[in-house]
N, C-alpha and C positions, 0 to 999 in steps of 0.2 A: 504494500500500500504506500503510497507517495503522499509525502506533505504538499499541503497548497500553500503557496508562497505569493504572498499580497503584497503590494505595496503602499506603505501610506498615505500616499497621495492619489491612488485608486481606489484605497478603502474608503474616504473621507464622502459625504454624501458630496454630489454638483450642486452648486446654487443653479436654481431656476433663472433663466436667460431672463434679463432687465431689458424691457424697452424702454428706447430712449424718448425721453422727453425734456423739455425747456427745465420744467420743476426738478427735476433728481439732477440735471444739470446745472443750475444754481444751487441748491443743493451741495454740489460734490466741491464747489467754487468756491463755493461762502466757504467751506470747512478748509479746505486747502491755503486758502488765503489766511485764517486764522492761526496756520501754521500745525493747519495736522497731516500727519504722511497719508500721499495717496493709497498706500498699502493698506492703511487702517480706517478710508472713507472705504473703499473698496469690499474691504472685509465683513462690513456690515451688511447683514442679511438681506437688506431695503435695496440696497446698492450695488451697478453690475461690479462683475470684475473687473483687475483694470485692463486685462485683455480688449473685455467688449468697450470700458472708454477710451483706451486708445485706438480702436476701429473707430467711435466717433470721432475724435478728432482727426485720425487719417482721413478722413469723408469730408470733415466739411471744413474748411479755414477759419472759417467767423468759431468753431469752438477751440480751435486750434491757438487763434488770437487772443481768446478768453481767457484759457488755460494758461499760460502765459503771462495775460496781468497777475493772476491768482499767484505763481510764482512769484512774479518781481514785489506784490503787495507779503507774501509770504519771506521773501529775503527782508521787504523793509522790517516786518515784525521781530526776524531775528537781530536786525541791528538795535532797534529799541531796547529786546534783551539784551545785548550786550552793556548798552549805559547801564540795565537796572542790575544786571550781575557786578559791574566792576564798581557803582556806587554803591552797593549795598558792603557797610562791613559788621553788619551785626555780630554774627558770629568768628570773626577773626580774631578775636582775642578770649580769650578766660582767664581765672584767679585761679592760682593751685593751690597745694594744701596750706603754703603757708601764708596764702593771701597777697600774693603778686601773681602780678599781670602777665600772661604771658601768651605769646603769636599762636594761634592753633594753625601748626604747618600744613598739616591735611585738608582741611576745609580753605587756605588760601589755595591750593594747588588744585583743588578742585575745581574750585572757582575759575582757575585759569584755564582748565581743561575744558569748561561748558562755554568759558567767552573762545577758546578757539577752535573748540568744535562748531561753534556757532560762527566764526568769522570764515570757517573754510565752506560752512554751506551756503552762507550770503555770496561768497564769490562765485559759487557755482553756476548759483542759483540768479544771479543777477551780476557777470562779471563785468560789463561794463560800468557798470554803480560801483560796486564791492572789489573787485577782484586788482590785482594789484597791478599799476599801470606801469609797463614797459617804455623801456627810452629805447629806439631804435634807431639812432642818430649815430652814426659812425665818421670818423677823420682819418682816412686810412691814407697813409704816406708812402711813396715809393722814391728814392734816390733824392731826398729834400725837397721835394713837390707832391701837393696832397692831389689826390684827382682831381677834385674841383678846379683845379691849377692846368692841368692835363686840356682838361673839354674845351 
């Protein structure tokens, strides 16, 4: 007798196919914009996969365009969080036992872990805003004369 060998992701029940409409499509925007991952609009029962929303927006441009602000309104949100992480220092200090003050290191590095977690997905996610701006300006010299000099 043979074992049956399943795999988890064939075990798991299919969500019933979502049609598309304007409402689940603002909807999936407004939440995306708010700065939730598509993976986790998508994973809600209500909601297609993002398989089928990425079929919408390959079909049509205007949701394509949509998609897109919801991004860039999404990266500005992660910039906001970065002011309120790097201004907040509530927790970066405590009293030890003998009642001095002292740095809590972990909770500072932390903090710097979620502001550049956060700065690497604003650039991603919006690198002409965020992303770090390249000098591509070159002075290249050959025998005491730069090319400009050459043309």
């Amino acid at each position: 007798m043979s074992k049956k060998v399943t795999n988890s992701a064939c075990a798991r029940e299919r969500k019933p196919r979502i049609v598309y409409s304007d409402d689940i499509l603002d909807l999936i925007l407004d939440r995306v914009a708010a700065g939730e991952a598509l993976s986790r609009v998508c994973s809600s029962p209500d909601m297609p996969t993002r398989k089928s929303f990425f079929e919408w927006v390959d079909k049509d441009p205007s949701i394509r365009v949509k998609y897109e602000f919801a991004i860039q309104l999404r990266a500005d949100g992660l910039a906001d969080d970065i002011l309120q992480i790097a201004d907040d220092g509530l927790n970066d200090t405590y009293q030890d036992e003998d009642g001095n003050t002292r740095t809590d290191q972990d909770v500072i590095a932390r903090s710097r872990l979620r502001v550049d977690a956060r700065k690497w997905l604003a650039s991603k996610m919006a690198p002409k805003r965020y992303g770090d701006k390249l000098d591509i300006t070159a002075n290249v010299t050959t025998h005491d004369q730069t090319i400009d000099e050459l043309e």
